[in-house]
SEVEXLO-997237 format. One record per atom (N, C-alpha, C, O, CB): x, y, z; atom name; residue in three letters. Coordinates in Angstrom, 2 decimals. Each point is the difference from the previous one (the first is absolute). Glycine has a CB too. Layout:
% residues N
- X:Y:Z:CA:Ala
...
% end
This chain:
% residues 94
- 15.17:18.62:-7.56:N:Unk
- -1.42:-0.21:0.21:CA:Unk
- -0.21:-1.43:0.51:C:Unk
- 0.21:-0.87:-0.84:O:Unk
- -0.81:2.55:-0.99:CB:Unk
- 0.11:-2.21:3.49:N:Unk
- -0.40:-0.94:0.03:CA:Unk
- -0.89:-0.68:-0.62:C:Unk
- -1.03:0.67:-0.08:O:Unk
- 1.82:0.00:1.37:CB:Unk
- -0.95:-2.37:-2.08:N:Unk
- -0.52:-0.52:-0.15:CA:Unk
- -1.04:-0.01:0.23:C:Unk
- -0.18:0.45:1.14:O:Unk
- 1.56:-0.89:-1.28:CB:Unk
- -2.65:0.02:-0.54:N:Unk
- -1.52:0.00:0.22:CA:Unk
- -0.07:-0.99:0.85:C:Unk
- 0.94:-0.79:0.00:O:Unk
- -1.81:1.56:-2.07:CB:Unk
- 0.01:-0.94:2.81:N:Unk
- -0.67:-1.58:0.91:CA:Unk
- -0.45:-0.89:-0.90:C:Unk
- -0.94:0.38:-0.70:O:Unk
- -0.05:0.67:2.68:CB:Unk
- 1.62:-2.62:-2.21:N:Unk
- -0.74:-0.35:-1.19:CA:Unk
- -1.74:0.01:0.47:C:Unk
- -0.29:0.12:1.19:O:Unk
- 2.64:-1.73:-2.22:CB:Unk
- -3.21:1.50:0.17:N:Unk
- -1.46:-0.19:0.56:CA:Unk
- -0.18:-0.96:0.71:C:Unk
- -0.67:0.20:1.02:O:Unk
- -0.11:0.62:-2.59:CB:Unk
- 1.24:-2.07:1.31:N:Unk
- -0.62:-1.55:0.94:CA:Unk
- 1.53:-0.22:0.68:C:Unk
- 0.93:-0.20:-0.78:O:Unk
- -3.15:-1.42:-1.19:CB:Unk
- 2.47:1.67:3.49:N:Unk
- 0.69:-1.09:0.73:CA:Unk
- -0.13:-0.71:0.83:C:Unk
- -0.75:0.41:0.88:O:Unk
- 1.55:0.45:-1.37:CB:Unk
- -0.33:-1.92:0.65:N:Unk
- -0.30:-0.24:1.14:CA:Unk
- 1.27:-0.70:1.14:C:Unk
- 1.00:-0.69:-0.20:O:Unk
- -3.43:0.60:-1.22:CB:Unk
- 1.83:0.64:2.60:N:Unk
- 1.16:-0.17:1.06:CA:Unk
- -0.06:-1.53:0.35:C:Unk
- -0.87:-0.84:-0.25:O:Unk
- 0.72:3.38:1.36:CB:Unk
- 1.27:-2.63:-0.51:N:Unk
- 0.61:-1.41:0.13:CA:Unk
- 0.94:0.03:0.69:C:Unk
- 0.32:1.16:0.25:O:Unk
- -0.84:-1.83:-2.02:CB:Unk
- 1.39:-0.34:2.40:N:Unk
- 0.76:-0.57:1.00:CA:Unk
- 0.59:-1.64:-0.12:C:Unk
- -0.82:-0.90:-0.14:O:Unk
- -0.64:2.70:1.42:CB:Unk
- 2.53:-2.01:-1.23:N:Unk
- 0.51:-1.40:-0.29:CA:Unk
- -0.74:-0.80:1.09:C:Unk
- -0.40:0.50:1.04:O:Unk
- 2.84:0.14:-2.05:CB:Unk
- -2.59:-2.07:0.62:N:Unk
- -0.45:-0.65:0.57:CA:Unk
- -1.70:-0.13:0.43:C:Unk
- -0.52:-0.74:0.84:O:Unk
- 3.01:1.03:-0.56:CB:Unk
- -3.06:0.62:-1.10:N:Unk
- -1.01:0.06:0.42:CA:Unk
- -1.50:-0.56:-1.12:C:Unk
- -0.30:0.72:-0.95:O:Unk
- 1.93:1.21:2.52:CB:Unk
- -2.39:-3.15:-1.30:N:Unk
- -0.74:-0.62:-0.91:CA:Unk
- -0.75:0.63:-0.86:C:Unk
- 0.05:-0.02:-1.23:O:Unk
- 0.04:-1.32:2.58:CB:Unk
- -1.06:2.11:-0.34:N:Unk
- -0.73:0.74:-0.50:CA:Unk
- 0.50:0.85:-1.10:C:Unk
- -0.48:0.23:-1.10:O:Unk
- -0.48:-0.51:3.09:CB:Unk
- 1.94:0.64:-1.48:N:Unk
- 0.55:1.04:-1.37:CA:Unk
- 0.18:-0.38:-0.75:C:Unk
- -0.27:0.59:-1.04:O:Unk
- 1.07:0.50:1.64:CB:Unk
- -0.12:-2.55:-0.64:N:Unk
- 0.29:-0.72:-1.44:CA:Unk
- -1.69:-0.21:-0.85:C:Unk
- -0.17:0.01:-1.22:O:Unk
- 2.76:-1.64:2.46:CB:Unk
- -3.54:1.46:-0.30:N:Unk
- -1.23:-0.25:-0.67:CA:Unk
- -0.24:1.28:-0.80:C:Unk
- -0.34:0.05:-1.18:O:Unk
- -0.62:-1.69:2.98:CB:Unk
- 1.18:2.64:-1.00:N:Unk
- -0.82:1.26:-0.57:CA:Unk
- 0.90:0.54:-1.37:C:Unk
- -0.42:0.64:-0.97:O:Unk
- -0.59:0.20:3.69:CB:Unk
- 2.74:-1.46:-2.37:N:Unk
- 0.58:0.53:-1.26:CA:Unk
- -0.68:-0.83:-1.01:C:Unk
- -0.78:0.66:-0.69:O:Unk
- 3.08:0.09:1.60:CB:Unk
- -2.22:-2.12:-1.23:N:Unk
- -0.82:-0.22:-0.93:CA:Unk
- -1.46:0.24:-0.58:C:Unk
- -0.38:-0.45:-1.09:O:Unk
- 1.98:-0.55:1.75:CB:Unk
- -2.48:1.84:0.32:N:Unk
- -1.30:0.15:-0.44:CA:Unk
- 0.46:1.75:-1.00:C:Unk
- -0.46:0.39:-1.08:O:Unk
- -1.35:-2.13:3.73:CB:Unk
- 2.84:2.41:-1.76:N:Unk
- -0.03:1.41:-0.11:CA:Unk
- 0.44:0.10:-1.76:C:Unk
- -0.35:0.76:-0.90:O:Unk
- 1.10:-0.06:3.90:CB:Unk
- 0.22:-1.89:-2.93:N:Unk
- 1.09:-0.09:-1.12:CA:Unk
- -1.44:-0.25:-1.16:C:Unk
- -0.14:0.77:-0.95:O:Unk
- 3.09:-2.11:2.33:CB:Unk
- -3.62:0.55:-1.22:N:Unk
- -1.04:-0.70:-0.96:CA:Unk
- -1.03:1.04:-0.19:C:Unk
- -0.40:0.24:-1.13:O:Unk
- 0.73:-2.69:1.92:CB:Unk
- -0.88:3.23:0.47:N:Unk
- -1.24:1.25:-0.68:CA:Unk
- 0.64:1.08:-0.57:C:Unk
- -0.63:0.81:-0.68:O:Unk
- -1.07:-1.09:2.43:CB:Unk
- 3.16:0.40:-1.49:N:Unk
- 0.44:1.29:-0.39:CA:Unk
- 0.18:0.20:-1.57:C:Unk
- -0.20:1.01:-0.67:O:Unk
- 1.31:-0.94:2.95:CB:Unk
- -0.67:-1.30:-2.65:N:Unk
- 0.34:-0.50:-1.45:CA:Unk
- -1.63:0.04:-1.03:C:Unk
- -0.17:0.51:-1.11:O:Unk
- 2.53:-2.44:2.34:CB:Unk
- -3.23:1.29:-0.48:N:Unk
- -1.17:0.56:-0.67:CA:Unk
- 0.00:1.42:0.03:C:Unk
- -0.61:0.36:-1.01:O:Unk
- -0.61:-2.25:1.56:CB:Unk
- 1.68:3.08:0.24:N:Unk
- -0.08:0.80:-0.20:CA:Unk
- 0.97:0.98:-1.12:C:Unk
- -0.30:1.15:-0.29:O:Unk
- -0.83:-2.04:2.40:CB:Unk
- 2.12:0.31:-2.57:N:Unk
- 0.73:0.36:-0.19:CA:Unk
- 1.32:0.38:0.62:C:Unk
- 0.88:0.50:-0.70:O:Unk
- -2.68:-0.47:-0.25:CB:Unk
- 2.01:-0.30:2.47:N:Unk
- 0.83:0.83:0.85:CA:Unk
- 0.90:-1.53:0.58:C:Unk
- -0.35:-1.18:0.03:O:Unk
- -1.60:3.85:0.75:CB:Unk
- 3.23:-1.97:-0.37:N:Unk
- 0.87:-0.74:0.72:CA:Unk
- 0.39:0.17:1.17:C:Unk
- 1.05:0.61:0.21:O:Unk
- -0.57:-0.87:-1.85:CB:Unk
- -1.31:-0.29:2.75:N:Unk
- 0.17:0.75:1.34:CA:Unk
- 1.40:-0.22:0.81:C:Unk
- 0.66:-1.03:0.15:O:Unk
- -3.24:0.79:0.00:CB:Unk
- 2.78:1.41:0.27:N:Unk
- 1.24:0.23:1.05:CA:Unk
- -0.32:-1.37:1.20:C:Unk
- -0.99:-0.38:0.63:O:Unk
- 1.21:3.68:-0.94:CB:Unk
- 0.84:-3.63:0.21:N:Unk
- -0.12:-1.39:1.51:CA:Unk
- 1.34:1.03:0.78:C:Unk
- 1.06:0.18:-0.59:O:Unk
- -1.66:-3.80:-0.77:CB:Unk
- 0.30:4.22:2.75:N:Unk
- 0.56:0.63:0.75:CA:Unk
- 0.56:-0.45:1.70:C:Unk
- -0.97:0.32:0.70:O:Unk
- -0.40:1.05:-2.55:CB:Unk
- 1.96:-1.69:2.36:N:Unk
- 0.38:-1.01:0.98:CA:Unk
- -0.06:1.12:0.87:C:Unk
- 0.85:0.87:-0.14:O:Unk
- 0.62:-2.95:-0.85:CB:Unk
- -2.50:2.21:2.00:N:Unk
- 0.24:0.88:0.81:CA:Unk
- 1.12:-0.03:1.66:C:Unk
- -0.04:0.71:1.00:O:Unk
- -2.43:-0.46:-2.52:CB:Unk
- 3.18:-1.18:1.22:N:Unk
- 0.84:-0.26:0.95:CA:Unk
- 1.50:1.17:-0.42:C:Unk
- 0.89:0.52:0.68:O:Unk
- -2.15:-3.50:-0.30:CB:Unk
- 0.94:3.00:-1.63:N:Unk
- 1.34:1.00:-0.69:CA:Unk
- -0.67:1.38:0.28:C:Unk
- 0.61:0.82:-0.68:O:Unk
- 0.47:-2.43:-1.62:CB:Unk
- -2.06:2.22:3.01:N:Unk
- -0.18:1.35:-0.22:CA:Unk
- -0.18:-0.09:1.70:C:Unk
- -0.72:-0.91:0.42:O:Unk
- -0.41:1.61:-3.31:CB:Unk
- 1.67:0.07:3.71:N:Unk
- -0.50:0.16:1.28:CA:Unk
- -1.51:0.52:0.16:C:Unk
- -0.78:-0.21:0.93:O:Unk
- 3.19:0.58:-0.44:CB:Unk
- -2.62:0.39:-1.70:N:Unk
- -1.50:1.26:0.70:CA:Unk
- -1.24:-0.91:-0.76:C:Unk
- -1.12:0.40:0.32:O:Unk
- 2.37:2.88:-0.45:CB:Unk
- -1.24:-4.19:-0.61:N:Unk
- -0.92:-1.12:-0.76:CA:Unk
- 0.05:-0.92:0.98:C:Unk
- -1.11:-0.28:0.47:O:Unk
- 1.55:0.55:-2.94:CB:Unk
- 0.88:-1.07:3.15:N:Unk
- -0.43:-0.97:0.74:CA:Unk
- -0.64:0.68:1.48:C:Unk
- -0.56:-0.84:0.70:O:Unk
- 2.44:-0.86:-2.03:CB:Unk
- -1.86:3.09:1.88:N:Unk
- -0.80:0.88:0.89:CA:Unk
- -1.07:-0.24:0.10:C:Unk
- -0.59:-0.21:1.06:O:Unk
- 1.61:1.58:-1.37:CB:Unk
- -1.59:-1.37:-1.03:N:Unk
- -1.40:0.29:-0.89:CA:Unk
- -0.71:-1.19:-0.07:C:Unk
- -1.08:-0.23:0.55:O:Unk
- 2.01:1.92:-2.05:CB:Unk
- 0.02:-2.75:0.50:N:Unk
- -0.83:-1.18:-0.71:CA:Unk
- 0.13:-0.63:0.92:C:Unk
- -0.99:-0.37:0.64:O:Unk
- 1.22:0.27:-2.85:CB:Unk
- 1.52:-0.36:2.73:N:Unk
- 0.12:-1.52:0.77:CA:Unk
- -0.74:-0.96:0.21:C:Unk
- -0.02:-1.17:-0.39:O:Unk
- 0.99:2.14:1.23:CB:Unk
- -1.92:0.00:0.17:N:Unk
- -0.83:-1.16:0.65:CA:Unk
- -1.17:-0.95:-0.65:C:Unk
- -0.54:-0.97:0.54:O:Unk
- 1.07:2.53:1.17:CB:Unk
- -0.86:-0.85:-3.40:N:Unk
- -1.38:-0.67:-0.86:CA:Unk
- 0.86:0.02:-1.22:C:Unk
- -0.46:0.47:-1.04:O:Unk
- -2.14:0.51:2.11:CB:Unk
- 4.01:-1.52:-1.00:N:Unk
- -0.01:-0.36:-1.56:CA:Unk
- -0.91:-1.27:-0.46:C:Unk
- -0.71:-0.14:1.00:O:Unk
- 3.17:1.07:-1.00:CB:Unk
- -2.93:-2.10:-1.06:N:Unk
- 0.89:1.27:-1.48:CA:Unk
- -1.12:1.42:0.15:C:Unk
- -0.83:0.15:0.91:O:Unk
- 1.71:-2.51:-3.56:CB:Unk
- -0.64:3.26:1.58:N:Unk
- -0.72:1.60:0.69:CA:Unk
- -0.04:0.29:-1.79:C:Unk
- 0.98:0.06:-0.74:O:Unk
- 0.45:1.18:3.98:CB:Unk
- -2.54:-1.14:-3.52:N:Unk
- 0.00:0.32:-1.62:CA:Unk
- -0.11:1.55:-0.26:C:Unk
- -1.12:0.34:0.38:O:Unk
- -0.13:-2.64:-0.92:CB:Unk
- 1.77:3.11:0.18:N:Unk
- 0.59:1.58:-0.43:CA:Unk
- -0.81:0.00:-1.40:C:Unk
- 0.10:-0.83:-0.90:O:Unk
- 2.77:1.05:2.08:CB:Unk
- -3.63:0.82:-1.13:N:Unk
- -0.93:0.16:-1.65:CA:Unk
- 0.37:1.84:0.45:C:Unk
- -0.26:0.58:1.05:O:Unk
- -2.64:-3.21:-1.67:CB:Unk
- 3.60:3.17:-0.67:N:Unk
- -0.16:1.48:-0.01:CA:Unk
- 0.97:0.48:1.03:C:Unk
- 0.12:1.22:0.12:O:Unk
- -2.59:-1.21:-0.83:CB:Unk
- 3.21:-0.85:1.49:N:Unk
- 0.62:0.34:1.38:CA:Unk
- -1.19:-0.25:1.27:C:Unk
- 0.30:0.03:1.20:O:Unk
- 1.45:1.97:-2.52:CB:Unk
- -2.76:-2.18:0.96:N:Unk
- -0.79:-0.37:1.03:CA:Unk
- -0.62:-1.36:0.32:C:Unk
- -0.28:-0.87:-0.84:O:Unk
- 0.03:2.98:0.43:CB:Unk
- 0.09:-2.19:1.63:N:Unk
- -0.34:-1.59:1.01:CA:Unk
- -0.97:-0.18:-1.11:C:Unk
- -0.84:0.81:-0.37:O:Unk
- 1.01:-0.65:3.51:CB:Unk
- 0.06:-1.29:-3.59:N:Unk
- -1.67:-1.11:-0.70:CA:Unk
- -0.44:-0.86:0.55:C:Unk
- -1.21:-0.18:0.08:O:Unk
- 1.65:0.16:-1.87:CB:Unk
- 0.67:-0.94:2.46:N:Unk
- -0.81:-1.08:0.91:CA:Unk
- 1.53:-0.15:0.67:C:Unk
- 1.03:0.65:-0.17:O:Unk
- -3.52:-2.15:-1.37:CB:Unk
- 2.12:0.21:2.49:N:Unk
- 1.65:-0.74:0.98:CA:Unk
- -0.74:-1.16:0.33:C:Unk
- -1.22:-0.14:0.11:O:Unk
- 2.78:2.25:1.38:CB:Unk
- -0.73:-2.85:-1.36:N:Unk
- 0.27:-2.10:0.65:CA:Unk
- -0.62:-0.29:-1.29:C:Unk
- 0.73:-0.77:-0.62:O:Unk
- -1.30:0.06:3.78:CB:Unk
- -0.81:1.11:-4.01:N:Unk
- -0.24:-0.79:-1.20:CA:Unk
- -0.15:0.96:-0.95:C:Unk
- -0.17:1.18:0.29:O:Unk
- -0.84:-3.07:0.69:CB:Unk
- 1.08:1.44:-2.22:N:Unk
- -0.37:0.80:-1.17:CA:Unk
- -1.31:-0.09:-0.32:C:Unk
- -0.54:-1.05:-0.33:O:Unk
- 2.57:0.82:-0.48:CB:Unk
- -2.69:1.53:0.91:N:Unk
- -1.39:0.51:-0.10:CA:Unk
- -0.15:-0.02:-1.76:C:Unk
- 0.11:1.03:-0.66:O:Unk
- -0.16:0.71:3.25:CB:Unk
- -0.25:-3.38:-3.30:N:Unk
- 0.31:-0.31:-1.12:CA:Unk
- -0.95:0.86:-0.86:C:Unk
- 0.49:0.52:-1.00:O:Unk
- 0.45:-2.80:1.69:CB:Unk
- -2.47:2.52:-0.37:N:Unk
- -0.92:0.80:-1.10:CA:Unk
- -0.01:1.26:0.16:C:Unk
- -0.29:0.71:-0.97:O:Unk
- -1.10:-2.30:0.78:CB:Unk
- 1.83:2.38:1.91:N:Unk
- -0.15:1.31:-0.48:CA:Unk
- 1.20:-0.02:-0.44:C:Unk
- -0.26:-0.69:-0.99:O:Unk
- -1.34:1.83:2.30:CB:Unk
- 3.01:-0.90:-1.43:N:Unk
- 1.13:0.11:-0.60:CA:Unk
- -0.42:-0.02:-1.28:C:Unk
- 0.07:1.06:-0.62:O:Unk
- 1.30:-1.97:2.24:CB:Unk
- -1.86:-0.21:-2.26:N:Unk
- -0.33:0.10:-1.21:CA:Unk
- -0.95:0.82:-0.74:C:Unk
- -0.09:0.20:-1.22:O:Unk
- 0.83:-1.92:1.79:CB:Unk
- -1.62:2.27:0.67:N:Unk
- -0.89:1.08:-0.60:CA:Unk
- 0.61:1.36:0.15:C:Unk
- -0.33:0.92:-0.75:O:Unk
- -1.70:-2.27:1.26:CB:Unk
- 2.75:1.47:0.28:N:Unk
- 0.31:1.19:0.16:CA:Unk
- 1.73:0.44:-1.37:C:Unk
- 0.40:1.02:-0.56:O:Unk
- -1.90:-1.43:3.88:CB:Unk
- 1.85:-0.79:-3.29:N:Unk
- 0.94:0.44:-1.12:CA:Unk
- -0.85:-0.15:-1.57:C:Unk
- 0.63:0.58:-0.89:O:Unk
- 1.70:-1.51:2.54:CB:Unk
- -3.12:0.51:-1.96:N:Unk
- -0.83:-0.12:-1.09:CA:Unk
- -0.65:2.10:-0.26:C:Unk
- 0.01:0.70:-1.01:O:Unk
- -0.84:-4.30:1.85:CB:Unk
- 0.39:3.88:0.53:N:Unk
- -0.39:1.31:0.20:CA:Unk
- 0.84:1.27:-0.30:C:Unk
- -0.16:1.14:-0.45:O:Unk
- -0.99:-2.39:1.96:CB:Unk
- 2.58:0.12:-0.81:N:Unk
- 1.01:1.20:0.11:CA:Unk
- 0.11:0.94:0.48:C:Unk
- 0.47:1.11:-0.29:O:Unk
- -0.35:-1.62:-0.86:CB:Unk
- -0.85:-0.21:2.46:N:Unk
- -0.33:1.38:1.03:CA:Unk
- 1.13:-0.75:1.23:C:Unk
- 0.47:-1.14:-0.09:O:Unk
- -3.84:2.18:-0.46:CB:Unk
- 3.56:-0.24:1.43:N:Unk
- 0.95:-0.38:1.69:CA:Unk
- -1.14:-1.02:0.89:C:Unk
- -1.11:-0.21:-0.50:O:Unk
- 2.61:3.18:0.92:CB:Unk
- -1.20:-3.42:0.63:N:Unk
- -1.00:-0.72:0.68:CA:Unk
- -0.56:1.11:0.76:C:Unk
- 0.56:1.01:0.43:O:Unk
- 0.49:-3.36:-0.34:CB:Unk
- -2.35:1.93:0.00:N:Unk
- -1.03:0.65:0.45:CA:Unk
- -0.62:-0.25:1.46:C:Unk
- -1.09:-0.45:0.35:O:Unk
- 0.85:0.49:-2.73:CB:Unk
- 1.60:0.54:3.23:N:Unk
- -0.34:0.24:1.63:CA:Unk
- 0.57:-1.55:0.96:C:Unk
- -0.61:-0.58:0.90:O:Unk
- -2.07:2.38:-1.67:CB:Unk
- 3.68:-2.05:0.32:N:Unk
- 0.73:-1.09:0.48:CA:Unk
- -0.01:-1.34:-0.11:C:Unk
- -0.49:-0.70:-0.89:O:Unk
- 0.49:2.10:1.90:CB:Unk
- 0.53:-1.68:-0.10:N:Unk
- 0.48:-1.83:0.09:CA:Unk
- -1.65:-0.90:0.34:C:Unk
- -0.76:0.77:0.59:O:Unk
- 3.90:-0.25:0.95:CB:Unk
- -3.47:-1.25:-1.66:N:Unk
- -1.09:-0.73:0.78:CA:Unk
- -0.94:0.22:-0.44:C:Unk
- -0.95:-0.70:0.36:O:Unk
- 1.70:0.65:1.30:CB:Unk
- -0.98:1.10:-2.63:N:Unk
- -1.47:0.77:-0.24:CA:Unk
- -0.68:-0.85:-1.06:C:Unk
- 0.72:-1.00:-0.02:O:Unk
- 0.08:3.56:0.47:CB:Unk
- -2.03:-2.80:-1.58:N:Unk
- -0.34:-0.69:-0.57:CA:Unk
- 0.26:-1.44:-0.33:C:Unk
- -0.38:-0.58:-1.02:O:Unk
- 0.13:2.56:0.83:CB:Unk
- 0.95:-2.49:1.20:N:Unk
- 0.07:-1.60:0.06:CA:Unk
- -1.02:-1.10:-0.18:C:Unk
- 0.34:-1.18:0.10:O:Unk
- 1.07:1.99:1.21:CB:Unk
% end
C-alpha cells in the first residue's frame, strides 16, 4: 500500500532563497498546527520539476497548490485551523 501524501509540503530546490524563507515560515505554521511538513526538492522528481520548476518554493496542502514564490501566511493558517484543502488555488485571497 503506497504511503499517504503527508498533508503540508512544500516544494523546493537547492540553492534557492525563497525556499529557504518559505521553509522556515512552513516549518513554524505547521507546528502550530500540529504537522511536520514534507520539504520535497523538486529537481529529484522529473514530473514535479515539469509542474513546479518554474514557481518554487510551491506550498502542497492535501496534495493540492496553496500558494508559490511566498507563503500565503493567514490563509494557510486558516485553512489548516478548518482542516479543509485550499480553496481554488495559488494567488486567491491574498
Amino acid at each position: 500500500m503506497p504511503e499517504p501524501t503527508p498533508r503540508l509540503q512544500l516544494l523546493t530546490r537547492a540553492g534557492c532563497h525563497l525556499c529557504e524563507t518559505a521553509a522556515e515560515t512552513v516549518t513554524r505554521i505547521g507546528a502550530e498546527a500540529g504537522l511536520v511538513p514534507a520539504l520535497v526538492d523538486v529537481d529529484e522528481d522529473p514530473e514535479l520539476r515539469a509542474e513546479y520548476g518554474d514557481r518554487v518554493p510551491v506550498v502542497l496542502l492535501d496534495g493540492r497548490e496553496h500558494s508559490y514564490f511566498t507563503v500565503d501566511v493567514l490563509r494557510l493558517r486558516r485553512d489548516l485551523a478548518l482542516g479543509r484543502p485550499p480553496d481554488g488555488g495559488a494567488g486567491e485571497d491574498r
